[in-house]
C-alpha positions, 0 to 999 in steps of 0.5 A: 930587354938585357942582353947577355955578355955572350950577345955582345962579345959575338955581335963585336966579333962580327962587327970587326970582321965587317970593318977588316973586310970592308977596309980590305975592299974599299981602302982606296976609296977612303983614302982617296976621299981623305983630303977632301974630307979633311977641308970639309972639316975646316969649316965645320970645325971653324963654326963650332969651336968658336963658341968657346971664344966668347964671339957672337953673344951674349953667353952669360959667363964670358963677359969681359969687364963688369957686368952691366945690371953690377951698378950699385948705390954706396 
């Protein structure tokens, strides 16, 4: 079912004016909250961005050195 564009510029009008009224209401809370927040983000940040570094095995496409099966007879 396709929704027309008149749908979405409504249903984003109502939904910013949730947010400002929510933000208006309950601003202190969520910046009260910030700094725990943010050290919380420490840890998860910390378990998924070292995937990029090649730690914790066997990604194909992060070895360091030639490849183990790369032995050939000459």
């Amino acid at each position: 079912m396709a929704f027309s564009r008149r749908y979405w510029i409504t249903l984003s009008v109502f939904g910013v004016i949730a947010l400002v009224l929510l933000w208006g209401e309950h601003k202190v809370h969520v910046l009260g909250a910030l700094p725990w927040l943010i050290l919380l983000l420490c840890p998860l940040m910390h378990i998924f961005m070292h995937g990029s570094h090649g730690h914790g095995g066997g990604h194909a496409g992060h070895q360091h050195g030639p490849a183990k099966d790369d032995h050939r007879e000459q």
